[in-house]
C-alpha positions as CSV (number, residue, x, y, z in Angstrom):
1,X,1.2,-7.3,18.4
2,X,-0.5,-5.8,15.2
3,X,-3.1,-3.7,15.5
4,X,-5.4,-4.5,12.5
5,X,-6.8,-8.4,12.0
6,X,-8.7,-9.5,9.0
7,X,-11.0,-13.0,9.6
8,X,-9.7,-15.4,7.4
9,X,-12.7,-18.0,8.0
10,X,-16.0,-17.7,9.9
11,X,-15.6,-18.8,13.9
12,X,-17.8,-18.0,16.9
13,X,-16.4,-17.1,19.8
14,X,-17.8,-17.3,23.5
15,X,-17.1,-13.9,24.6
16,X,-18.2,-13.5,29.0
17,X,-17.4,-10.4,31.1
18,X,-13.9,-9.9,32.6
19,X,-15.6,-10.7,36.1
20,X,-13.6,-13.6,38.1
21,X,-16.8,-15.2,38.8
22,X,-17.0,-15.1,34.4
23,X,-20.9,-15.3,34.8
24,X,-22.0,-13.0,31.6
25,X,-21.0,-15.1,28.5
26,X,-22.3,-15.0,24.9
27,X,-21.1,-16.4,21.4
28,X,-20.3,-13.8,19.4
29,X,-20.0,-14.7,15.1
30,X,-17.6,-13.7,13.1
31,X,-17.4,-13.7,9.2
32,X,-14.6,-13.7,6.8
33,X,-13.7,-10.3,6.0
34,X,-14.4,-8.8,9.4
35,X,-11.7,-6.4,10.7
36,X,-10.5,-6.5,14.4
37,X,-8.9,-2.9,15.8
38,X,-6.8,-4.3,19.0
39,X,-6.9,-0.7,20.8
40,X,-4.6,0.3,23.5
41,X,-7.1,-0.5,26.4
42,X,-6.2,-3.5,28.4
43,X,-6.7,-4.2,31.7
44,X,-5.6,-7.4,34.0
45,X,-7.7,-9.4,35.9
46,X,-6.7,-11.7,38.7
47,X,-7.0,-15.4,38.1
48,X,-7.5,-14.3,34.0
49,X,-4.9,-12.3,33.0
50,X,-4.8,-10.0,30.2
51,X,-7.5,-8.5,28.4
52,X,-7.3,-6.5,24.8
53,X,-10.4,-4.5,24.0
54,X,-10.8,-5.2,20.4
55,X,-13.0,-3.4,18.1
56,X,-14.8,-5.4,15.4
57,X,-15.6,-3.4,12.1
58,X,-16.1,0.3,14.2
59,X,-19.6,-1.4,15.1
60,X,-18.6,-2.9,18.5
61,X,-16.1,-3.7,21.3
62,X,-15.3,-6.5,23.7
63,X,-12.7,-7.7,25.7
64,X,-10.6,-10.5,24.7
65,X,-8.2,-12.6,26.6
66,X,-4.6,-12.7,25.0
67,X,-4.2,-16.0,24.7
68,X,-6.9,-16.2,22.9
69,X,-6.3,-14.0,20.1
70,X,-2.7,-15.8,19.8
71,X,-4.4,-18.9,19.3
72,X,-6.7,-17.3,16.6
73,X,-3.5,-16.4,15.1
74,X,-1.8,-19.7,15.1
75,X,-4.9,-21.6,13.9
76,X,-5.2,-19.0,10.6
77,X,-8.5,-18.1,11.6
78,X,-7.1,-14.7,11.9
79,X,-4.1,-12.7,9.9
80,X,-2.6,-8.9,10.7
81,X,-4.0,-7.0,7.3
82,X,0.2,-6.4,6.8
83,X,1.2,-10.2,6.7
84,X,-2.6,-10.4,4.2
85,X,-0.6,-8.2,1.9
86,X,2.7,-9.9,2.3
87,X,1.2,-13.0,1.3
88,X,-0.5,-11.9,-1.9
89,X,2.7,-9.9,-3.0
90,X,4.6,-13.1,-2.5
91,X,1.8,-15.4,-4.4
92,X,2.2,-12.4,-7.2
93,X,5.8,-13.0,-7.3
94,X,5.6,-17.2,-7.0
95,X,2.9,-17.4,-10.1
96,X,5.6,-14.8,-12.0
97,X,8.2,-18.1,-11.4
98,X,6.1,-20.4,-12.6
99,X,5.2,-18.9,-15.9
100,X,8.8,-18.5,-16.3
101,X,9.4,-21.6,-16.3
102,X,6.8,-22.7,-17.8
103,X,5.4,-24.9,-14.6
104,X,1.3,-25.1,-15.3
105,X,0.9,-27.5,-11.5
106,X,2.5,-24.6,-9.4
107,X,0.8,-21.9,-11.6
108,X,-3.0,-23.5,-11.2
109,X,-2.2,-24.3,-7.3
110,X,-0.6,-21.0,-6.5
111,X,-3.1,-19.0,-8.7
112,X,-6.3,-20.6,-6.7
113,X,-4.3,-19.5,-3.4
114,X,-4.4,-16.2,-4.6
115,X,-7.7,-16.2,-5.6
116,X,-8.7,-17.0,-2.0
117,X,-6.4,-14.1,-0.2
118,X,-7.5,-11.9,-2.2
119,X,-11.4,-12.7,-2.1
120,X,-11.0,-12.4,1.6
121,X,-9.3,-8.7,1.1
122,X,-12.2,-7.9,-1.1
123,X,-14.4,-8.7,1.9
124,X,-12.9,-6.6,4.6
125,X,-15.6,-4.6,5.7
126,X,-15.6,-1.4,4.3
127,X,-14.8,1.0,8.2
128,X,-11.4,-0.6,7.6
129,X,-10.6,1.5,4.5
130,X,-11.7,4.7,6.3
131,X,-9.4,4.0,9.7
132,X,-5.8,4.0,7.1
């Protein structure tokens, strides 16, 4: 798994203690640009399984179920800051073909898609720069 998330769009999550009993919950916000450090601290808890502690912009930590964070993934509400990259090389590269051949639908469509990766980049908070 990655180490380094980026939010891609704004979720709350309902975060509770890794008790079995699961009696300490909150909802915890999270805004596009926010970065996610999954640290090498897990632990395993009967009856839940496995936990990640995952620091959130070097302000705070909690523990996240991994299931969970897959999820996240799968649903695009959060990207690895690598694949972030990947994607706006590749959009850089896909524009370049269209204005080769001269394609204004797939230029307008794929420039707007750039646009938004890399408005989200722009917002990564600021603790991430510091960390690489």
């Amino acid at each position: 798994m990655d180490a380094h998330f980026i939010i891609m769009k704004p979720f709350c999550h309902e975060v509770g203690c890794c008790c079995p009993e699961q009696q300490h919950q909150h909802m915890i916000n999270f805004h596009q640009g926010d970065v996610w450090t999954i640290t090498d601290n897990r632990k395993y808890v009967d009856c839940l399984g496995w936990h990640y502690l995952i620091d959130i912009n070097n302000e705070f930590q909690f523990f996240m179920h991994v299931e969970d964070i897959e999820e996240l993934q799968s649903k695009g509400s959060i990207c690895s800051i690598w694949d972030l990259d990947l994607k706006i090389n590749y959009l850089n590269f896909k524009i370049d073909e269209a204005l080769e051949a001269h394609d204004r639908e797939s230029f307008l469509s794929l420039s707007n898609e750039l646009h938004r990766a890399q408005q989200v980049k722009s917002k990564m908070h600021y603790s991430y720069v510091q960390i690489i």
